[in-house]
LUMKOLKOL-221506 format. One record per residue (C-alpha): chain; x, y, z. Coordinates in steps of 0.2 Angstrom, whole numbers, plus 5000, padded with zeros to 4 digits. Layout:
["A",[X,Y,Z]],
...
//
This chain:
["A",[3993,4779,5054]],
["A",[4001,4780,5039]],
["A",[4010,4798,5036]],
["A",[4007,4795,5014]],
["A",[3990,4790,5016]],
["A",[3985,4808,5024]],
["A",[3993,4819,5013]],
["A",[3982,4808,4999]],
["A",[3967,4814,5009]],
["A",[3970,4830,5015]],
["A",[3953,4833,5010]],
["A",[3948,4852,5017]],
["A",[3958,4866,5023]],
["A",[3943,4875,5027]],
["A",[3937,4882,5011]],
["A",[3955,4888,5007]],
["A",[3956,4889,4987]],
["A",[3971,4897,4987]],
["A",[3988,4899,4996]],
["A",[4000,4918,4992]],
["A",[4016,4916,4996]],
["A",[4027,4935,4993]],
["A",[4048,4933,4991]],
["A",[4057,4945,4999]],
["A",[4076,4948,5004]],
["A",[4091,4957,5000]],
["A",[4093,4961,4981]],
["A",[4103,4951,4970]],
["A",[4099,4936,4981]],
["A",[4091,4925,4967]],
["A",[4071,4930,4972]],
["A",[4067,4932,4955]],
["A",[4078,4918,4948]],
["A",[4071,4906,4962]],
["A",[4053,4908,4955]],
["A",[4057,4909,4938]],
["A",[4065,4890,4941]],
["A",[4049,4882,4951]],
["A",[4037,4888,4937]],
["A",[4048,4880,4921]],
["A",[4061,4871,4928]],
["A",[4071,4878,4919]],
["A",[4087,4890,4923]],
["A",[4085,4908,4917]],
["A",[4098,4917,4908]],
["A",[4090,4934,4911]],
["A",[4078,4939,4924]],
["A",[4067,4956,4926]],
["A",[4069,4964,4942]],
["A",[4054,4959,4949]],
["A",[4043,4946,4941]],
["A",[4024,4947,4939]],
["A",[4013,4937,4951]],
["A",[4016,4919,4947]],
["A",[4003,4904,4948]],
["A",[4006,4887,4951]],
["A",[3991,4874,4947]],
["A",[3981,4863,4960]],
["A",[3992,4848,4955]],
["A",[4008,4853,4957]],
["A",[4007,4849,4974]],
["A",[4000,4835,4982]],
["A",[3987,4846,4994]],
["A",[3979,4849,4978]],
["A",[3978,4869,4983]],
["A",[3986,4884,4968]],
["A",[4000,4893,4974]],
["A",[4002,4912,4971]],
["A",[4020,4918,4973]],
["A",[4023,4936,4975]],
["A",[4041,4943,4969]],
["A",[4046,4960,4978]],
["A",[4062,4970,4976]],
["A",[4070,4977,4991]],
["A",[4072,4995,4982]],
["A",[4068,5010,4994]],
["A",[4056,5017,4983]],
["A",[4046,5002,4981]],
["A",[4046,5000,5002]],
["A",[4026,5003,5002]],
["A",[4022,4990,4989]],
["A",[4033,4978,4999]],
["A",[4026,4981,5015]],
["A",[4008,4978,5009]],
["A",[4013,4961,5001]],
["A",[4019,4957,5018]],
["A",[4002,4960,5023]],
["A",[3994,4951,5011]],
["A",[4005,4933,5012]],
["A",[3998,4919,5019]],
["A",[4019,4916,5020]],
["A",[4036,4923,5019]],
["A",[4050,4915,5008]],
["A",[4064,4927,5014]],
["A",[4081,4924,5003]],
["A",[4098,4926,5007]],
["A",[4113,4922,4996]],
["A",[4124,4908,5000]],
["A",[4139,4916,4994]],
["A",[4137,4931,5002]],
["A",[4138,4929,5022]],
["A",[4132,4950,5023]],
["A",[4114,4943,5014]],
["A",[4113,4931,5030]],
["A",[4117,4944,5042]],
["A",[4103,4957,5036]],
["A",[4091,4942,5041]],
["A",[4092,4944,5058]],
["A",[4100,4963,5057]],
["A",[4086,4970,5047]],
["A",[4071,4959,5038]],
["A",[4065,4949,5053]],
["A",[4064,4962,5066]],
["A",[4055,4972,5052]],
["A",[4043,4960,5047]],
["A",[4039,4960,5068]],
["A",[4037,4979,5067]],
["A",[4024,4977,5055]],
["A",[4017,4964,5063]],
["A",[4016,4951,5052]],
["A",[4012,4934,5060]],
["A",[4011,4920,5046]],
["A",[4023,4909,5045]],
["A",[4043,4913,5038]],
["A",[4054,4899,5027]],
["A",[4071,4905,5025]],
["A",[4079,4901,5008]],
["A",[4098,4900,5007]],
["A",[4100,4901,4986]],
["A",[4114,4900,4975]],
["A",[4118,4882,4982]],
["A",[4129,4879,4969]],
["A",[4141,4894,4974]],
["A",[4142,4889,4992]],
["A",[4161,4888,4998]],
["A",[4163,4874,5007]],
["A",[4171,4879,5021]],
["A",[4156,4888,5028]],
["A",[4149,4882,5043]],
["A",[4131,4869,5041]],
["A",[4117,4878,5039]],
["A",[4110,4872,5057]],
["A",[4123,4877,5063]],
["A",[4121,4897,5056]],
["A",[4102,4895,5059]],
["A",[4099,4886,5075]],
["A",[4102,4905,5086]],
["A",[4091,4913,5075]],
["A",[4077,4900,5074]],
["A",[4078,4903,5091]],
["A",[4074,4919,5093]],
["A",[4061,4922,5079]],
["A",[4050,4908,5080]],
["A",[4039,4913,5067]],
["A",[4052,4905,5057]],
["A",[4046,4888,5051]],
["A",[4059,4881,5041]],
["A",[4077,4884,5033]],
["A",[4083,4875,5017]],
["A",[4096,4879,5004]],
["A",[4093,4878,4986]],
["A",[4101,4880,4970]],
["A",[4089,4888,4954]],
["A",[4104,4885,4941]],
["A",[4104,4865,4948]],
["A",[4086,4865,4951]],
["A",[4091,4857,4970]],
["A",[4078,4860,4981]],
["A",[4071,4871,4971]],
["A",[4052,4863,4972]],
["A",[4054,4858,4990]],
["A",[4055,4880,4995]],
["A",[4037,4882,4988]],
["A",[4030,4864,4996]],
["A",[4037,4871,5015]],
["A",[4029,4888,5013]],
["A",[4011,4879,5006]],
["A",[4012,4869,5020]],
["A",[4017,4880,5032]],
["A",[3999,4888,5027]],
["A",[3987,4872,5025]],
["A",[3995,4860,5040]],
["A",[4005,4876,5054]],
["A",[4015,4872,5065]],
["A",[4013,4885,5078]],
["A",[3993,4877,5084]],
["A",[4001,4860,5087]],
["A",[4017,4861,5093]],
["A",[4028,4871,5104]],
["A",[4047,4871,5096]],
["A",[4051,4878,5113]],
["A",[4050,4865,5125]],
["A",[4048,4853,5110]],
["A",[4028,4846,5117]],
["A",[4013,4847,5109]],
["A",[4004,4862,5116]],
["A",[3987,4862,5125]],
["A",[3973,4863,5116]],
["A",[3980,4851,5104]],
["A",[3982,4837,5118]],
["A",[3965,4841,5123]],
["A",[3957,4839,5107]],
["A",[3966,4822,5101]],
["A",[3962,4818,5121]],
["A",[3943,4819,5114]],
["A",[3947,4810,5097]],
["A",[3955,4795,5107]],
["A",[3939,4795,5117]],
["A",[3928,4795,5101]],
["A",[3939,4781,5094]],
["A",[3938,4770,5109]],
["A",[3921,4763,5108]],
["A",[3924,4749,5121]],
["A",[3930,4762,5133]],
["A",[3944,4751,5140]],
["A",[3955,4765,5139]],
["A",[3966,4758,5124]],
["A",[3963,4757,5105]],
["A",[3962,4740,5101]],
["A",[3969,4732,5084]],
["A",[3949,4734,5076]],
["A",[3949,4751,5084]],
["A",[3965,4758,5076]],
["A",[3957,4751,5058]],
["A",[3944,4760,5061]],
["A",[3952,4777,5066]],
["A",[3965,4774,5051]],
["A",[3952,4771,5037]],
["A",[3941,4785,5046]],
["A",[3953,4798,5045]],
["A",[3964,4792,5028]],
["A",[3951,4780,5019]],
["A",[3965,4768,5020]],
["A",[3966,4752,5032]],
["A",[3981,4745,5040]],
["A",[3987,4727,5038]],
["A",[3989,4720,5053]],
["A",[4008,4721,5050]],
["A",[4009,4738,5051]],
["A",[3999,4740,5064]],
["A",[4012,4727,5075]],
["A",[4023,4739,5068]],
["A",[4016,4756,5076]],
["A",[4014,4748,5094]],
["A",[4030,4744,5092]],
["A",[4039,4759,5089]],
["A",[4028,4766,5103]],
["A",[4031,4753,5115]],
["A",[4052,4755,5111]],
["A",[4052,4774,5116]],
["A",[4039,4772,5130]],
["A",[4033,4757,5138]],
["A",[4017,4762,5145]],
["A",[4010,4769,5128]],
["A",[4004,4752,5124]],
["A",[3995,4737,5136]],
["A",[3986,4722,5134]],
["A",[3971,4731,5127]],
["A",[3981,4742,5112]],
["A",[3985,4758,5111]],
["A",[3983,4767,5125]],
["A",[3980,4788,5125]],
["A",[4000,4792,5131]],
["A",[4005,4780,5114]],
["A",[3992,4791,5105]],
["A",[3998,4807,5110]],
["A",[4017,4802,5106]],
["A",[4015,4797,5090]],
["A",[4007,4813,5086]],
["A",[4021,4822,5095]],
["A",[4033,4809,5084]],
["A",[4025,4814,5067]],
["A",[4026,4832,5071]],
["A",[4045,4833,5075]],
["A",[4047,4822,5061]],
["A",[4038,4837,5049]],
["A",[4024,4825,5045]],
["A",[4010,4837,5052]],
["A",[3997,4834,5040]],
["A",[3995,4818,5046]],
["A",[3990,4827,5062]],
["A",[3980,4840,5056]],
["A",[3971,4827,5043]],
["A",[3965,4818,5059]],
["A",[3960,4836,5068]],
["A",[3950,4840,5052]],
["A",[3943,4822,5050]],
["A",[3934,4826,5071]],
["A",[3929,4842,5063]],
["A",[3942,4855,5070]],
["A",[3947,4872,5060]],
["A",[3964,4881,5064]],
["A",[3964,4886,5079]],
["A",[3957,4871,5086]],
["A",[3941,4873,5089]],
["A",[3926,4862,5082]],
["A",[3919,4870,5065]],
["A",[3904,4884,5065]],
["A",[3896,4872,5054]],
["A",[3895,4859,5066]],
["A",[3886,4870,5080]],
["A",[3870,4871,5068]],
["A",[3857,4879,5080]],
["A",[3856,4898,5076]],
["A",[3845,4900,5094]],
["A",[3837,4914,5084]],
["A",[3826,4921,5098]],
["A",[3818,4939,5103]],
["A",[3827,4949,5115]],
["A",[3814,4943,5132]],
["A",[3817,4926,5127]],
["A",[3830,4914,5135]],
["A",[3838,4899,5132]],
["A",[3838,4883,5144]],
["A",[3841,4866,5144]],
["A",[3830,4852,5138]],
["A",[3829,4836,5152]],
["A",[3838,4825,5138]],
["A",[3854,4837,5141]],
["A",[3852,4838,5160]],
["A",[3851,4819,5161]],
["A",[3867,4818,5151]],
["A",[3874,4832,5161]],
["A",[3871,4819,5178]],
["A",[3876,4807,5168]],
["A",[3894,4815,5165]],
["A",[3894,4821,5185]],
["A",[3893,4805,5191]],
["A",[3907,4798,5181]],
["A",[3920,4811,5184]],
["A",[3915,4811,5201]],
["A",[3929,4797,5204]],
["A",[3928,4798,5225]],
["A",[3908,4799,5226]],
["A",[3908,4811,5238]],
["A",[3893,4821,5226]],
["A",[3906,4834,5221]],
["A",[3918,4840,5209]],
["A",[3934,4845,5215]],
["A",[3943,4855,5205]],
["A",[3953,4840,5196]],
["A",[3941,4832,5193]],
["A",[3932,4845,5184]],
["A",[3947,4849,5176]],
["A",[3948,4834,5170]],
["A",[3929,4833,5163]],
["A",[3933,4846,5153]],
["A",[3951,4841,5146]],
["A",[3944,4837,5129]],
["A",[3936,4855,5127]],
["A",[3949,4869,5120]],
["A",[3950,4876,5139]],
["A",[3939,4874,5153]],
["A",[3924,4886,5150]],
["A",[3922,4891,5170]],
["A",[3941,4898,5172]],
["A",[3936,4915,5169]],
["A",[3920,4930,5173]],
["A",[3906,4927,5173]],
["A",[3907,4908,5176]],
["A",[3922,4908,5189]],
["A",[3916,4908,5208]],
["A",[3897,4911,5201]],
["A",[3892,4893,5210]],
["A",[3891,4885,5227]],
["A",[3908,4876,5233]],
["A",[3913,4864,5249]],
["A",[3928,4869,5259]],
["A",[3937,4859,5247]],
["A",[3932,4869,5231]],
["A",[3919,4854,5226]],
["A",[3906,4859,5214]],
["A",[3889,4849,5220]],
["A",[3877,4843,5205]],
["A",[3865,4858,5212]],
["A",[3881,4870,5209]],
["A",[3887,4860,5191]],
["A",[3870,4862,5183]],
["A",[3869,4879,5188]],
["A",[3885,4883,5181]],
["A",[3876,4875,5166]],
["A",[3861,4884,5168]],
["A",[3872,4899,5166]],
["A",[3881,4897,5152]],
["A",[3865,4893,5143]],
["A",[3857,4908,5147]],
["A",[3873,4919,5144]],
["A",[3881,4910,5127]],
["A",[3871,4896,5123]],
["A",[3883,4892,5108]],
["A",[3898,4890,5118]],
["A",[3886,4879,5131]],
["A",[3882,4868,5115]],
["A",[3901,4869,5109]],
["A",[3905,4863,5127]],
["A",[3893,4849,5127]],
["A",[3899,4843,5113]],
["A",[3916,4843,5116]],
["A",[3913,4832,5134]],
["A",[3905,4821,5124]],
["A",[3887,4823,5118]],
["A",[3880,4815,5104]],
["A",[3863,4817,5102]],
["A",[3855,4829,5092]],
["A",[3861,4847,5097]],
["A",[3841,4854,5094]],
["A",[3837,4841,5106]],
["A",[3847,4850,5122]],
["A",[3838,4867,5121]],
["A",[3823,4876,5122]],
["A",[3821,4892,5119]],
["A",[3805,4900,5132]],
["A",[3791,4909,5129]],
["A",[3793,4928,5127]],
["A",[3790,4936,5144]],
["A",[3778,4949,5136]],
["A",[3767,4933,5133]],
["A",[3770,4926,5151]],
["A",[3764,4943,5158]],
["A",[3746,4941,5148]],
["A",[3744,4926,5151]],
["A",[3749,4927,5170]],
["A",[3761,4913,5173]],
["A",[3778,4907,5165]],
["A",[3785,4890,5161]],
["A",[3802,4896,5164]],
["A",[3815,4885,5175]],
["A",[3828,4900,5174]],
["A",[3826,4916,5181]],
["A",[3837,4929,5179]],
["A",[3836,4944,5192]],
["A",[3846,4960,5191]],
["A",[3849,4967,5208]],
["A",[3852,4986,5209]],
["A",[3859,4997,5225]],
["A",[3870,5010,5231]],
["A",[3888,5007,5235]],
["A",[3889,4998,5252]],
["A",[3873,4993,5253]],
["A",[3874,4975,5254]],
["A",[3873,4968,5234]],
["A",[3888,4959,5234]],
["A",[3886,4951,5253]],
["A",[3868,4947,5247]],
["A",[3875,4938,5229]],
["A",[3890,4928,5243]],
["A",[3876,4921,5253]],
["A",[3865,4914,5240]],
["A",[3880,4905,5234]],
["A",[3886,4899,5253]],
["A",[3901,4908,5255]],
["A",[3902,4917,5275]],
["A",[3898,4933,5280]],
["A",[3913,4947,5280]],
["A",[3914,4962,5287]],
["A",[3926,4969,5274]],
["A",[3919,4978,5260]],
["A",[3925,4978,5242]],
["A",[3919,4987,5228]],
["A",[3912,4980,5213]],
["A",[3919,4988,5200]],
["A",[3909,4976,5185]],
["A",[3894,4965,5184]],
["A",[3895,4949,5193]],
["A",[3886,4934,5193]],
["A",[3880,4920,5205]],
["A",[3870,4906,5202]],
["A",[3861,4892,5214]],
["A",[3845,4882,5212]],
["A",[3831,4886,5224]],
["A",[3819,4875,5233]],
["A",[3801,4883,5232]],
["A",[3789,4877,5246]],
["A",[3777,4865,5233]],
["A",[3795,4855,5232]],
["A",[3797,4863,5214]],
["A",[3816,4867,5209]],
["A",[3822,4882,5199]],
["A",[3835,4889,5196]],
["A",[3842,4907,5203]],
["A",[3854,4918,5190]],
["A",[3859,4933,5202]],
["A",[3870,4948,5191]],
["A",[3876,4960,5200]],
["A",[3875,4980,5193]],
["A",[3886,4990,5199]],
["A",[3880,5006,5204]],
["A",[3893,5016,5190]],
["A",[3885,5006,5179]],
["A",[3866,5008,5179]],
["A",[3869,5023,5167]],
["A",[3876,5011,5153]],
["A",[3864,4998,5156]],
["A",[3849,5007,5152]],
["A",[3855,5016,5138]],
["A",[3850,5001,5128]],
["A",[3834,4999,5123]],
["A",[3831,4981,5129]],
["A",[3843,4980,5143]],
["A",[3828,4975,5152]],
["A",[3821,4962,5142]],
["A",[3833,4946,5148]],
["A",[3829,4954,5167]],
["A",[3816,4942,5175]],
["A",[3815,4951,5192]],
["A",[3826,4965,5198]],
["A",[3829,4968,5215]],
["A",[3835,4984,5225]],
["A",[3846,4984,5240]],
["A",[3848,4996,5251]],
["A",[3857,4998,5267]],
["A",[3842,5001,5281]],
["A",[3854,5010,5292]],
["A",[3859,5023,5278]],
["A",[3847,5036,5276]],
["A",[3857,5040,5258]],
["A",[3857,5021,5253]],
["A",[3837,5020,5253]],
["A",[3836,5039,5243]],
["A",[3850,5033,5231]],
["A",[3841,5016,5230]],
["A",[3823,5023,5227]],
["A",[3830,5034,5212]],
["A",[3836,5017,5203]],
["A",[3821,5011,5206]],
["A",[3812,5024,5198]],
["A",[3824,5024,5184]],
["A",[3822,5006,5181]],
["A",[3803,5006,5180]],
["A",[3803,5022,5167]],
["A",[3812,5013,5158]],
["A",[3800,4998,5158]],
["A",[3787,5009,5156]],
["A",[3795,5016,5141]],
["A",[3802,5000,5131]],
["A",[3787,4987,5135]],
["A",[3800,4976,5143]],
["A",[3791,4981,5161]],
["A",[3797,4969,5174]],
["A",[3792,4965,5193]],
["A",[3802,4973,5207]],
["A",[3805,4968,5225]],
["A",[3813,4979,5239]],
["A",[3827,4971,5251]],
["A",[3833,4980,5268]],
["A",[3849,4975,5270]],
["A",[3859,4976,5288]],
["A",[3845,4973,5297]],
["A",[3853,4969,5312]],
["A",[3859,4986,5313]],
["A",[3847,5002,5320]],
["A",[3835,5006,5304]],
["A",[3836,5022,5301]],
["A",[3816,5027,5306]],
["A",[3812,5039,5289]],
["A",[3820,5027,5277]],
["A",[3811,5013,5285]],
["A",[3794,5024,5285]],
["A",[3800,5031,5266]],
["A",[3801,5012,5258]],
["A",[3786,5006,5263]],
["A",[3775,5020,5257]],
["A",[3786,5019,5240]],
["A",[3781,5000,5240]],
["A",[3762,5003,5242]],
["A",[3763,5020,5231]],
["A",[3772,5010,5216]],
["A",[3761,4994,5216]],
["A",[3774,4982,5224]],
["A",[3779,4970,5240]],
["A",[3782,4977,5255]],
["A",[3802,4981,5259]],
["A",[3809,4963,5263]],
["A",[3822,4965,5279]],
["A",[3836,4953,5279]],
["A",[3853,4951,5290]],
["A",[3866,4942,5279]],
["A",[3876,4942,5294]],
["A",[3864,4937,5308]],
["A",[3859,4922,5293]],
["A",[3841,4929,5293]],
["A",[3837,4929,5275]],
["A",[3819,4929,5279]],
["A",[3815,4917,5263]],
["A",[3821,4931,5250]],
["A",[3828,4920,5237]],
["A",[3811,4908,5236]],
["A",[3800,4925,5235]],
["A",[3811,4930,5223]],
["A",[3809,4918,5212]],
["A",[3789,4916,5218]],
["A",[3789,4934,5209]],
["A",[3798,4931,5195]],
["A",[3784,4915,5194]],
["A",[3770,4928,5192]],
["A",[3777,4940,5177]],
["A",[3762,4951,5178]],
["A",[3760,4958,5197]],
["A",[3775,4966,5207]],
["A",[3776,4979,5195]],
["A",[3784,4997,5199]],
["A",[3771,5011,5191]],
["A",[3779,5031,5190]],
["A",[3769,5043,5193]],
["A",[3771,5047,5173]],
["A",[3766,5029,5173]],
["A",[3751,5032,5181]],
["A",[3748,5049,5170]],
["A",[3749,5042,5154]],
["A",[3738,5027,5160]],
["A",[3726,5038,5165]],
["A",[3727,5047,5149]],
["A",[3726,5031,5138]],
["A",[3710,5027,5148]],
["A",[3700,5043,5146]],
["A",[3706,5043,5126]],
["A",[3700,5027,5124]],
["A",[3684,5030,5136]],
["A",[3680,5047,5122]],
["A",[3684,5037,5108]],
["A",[3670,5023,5114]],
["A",[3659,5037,5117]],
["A",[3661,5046,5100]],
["A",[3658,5027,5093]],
["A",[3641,5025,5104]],
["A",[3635,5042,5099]],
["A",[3639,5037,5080]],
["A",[3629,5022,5082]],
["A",[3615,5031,5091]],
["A",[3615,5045,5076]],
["A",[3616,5031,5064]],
["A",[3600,5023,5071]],
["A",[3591,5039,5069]],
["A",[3594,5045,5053]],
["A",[3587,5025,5049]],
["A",[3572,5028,5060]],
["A",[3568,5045,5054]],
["A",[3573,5038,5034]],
["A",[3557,5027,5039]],
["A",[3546,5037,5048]],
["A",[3549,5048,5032]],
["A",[3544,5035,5017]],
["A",[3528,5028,5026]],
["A",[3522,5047,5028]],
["A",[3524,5048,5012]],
["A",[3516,5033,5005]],
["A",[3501,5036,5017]],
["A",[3501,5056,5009]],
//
């Protein structure tokens, strides 16, 4: 992996045609002298105070990328023209002068701290000029900079350089350009001196590209094949000899009989890195297909999953199958469940695990041991699908998939459709479940996903998310999305438009033994169904009793089931999470969400306007009739008229 053959390709930098590069530092520190040198390599005898912008071509680097440099002065007066050149540098040269210590101090006394007060986060190359006047009884530079790098780690390098004996003079300009096109701060942590993270995780999925015997070592063909990949160069077989060895010398187990192993392909990394050879690294990053921050590039997700707002995305069987496919392997003790290791370790090539945080976090079913069935790992899937399906596409990717990305999804039908034509082909449902405070939302979501009963109760303070697959009583499988609305939060919902329209079924809860619970409960019911009513995006409703095991408040119990019949819709269904009687909830709700055009609420202003829209268009097929009929007669009578007159 040869460090000259990818700075010759370093191909793109991710549309960068340019990199801006503002001098700044005490005045009389050689700013202006400094730039004057790198554009004519020449020594100037007299400088203006602040030079104008300066360009240097494509090839006077070897990125191939012009270089704008930015002179500033340091003058009080001119404080808010610096300040927004900070602001518009892709990176800071900051000078001090190598005669006078006092320049040095105000680095760490003044301009540092200010360029963090202004938050300016690109990268910082301090510049030690006037070389040539440097007494040489000072201490070494590492020695003066080593503290300070320490605390500003926004600093990328430190060099001295002398514009009068055009020493180092070029080299200031190459460290700031690459401290722009190949950064540091992505790759490598200069704290604990290891590449960070995302990084390993990413050459992690590179390694695994690259080893198409999947022996878990890049052979001698492989390496070749990686090299001339990512630098259009091979490697003699020398050199490749070479490589191993250097590995094998500083760590035994980065090479076997097989090649390279992924420990030996991390370290060389790590080993261009602190040797300042990062393009190399970010050459092979850019080669897989990754921008800055580590992430595959946009252009590599190509499916726009343009869609209307009652229209989901799932999963195609081609995805699923591969889904299985990964499960099985990365289930290493085949006991039929992830643990959390080894899910962890499925996902070790993507940037981070997807399912670390809300919504996906405790949304699935888990053994005592935190194992994640297949059942519980596709519906994790499912999920993702339905709530981002471009990071569920950027996730497949990353764990492996290679087929073509239009090929894992379908986008459904839209459920305004599914209502005409009485059925749905959906294999997700999504059902909203509304309720009071305390009346049993969260309990119900814990039992769908197996955890136990608790008699503690803690608000929900934000929507929440649990996800299963269900067994209807045909043997058919779907599966369940169940998000929790808080009762604060009903308001906000919908106040949008087509909140609705991702909803496949809501349910309400209420406690059965709280005469409040069931009034509270039937006002969010009426709210949700004018507002079904109102935007088209109408959708089924189902009724649930909670606490059954409690004494049922008589009124309520009589209250709901007249509301039920009144509005068009089930019966109340009573369940006892904590007696386990779920009386069969979660298969009749999906067995509603199955039939998109029954089980849904009508308002009494429902029913008006219904009633009104009939007898309107019941007037206007009269007034059409009666047209017709006066039409007819003025032809008959047009008749009888001309054969009167012809017999006349």
């Amino acid at each position: 992996m040869a460090g000259s053959a990818a700075v010759a390709a370093g191909g793109s930098f991710l549309g960068r045609t340019s990199v801006r590069v503002a001098v700044m530092g005490e005045a009389g520190t050689g700013k202006s002298s400094l730039i004057v040198a790198v554009a004519t390599e020449s020594f100037p005898e007299n400088v203006p105070h602040v030079m104008p912008p300066t360009r240097l071509p494509a090839d006077y680097y070897p990125d191939r990328v012009p270089l704008t440099i930015i002179d500033t002065s340091s003058r009080p007066e001119n404080k808010a023209k610096l300040i927004a050149e900070c602001k518009a540098a892709d990176a800071i040269v900051l000078t001090y002068a190598c005669d006078r210590p006092s320049t040095l101090d105000r680095l760490s006394t003044y301009w540092l701290p200010e360029l963090r007060r202004l938050e300016v986060k690109v990268p910082v190359i301090v510049v030690g000029c006037k070389l040539d006047l440097r007494d040489e009884q000072q201490v070494s530079l590492e020695q003066v900079m080593s503290p300070i790098m320490q605390q500003y780690r926004e600093i990328e390098t430190c060099i001295e350089c002398s514009a009068l004996r055009q020493i180092q003079v070029q080299e200031v300009f190459y460290y700031a350009q690459k401290a722009v096109l190949h950064p540091t701060a992505p790759l490598f942590d200069q704290e604990t001196q290891s590449l960070k993270p995302r990084c390993v995780r990413a050459l992690k999925r590179i390694f695994i590209l690259c080893d198409h015997d999947r022996d878990g070592a890049l052979s001698d063909s492989e390496l070749n094949d990686f090299q001339v990949r990512c630098f259009n160069a091979p490697l003699q077989q020398t050199e490749i000899a070479g490589v191993k060895k250097v590995v094998q010398e500083k760590l035994p187990e980065g090479v076997n009989d097989h090649g390279l192993t992924l420990t030996g392909f991390l370290f060389l990394h790590a080993l261009f890195i602190e040797k300042g050879r990062l393009e190399t690294t970010w050459t092979v990053l850019r080669k897989f297909g990754y921008d800055n921050d580590i992430k595959l590039r946009d252009d590599l997700l190509p499916t726009t999953f343009k869609r209307a707002s009652d229209q989901t995305v799932e999963l195609t069987n081609e995805a699923v199958d591969f889904l299985k496919g990964v499960f099985l392997m990365f289930d290493i003790d085949s006991d039929g469940a992830l643990r959390p290791a080894e899910l962890d370790d499925l996902f070790s090539t993507a940037p981070e695990s997807p399912w670390s945080e809300a919504p996906y976090k405790d949304a699935a079913e888990k053994n005592v041991l935190g194992g994640l069935s297949l059942e519980g790992f596709l519906s994790e899937w499912a999920l993702m699908t339905l709530q981002d399906p471009a990071a569920s596409l950027a996730n497949l990717i990353y764990i492996g998939y290679t087929g073509d990305p239009a090929s894992a999804f379908h986008i459904t039908r839209k459920r305004r459709l599914d209502r005409k034509k009485q059925q749905t082909q959906r294999n997700v449902f999504q059902c909203f479940v509304f309720g009071p405070r305390n009346a049993g939302k969260t309990t119900l979501l814990n039992s769908f996903i197996g955890r136990t009963f608790s008699e503690k109760y803690t608000p929900t303070a934000s929507d929440r998310f649990a996800t299963n697959v269900v067994e209807l009583h045909n043997g058919d499988k779907k599966t369940l999305v169940m998000r929790e609305i808080p009762e604060t939060e009903v308001k906000s919902l919908l106040s949008n438009k087509e909140s609705l329209a991702a909803c496949d079924i809501a349910v309400f809860v209420h406690d059965s033994s709280d005469e409040g619970s069931w009034k509270t409960t039937k006002e969010l019911l009426v709210q949700v169904a004018s507002h079904g009513e109102n935007t088209g995006f109408e959708v089924p409703c189902l009724i649930i009793s909670a606490k059954d095991d409690l004494d049922p408040y008589p009124l309520a119990v009589q209250d709901s089931t007249r509301v039920s019949q009144d509005m068009g819709i089930e019966t109340p269904i009573p369940i006892s999470v904590k007696l386990r009687d779920h009386n069969d909830v979660f298969c009749r709700i999906v067995s509603a969400a199955q039939q998109p055009h029954l089980s849904i609420p009508e308002t009494e202003a429902g029913k008006s306007r219904k009633h009104y829209r009939r007898l309107v268009n019941r007037s206007l097929m009269f007034v059409s009739v009666g047209a017709a009929v006066a039409v007819v007669g003025l032809g008959a009578y047009r008749i009888y008229a001309a054969r009167k007159n012809t017999s006349g």
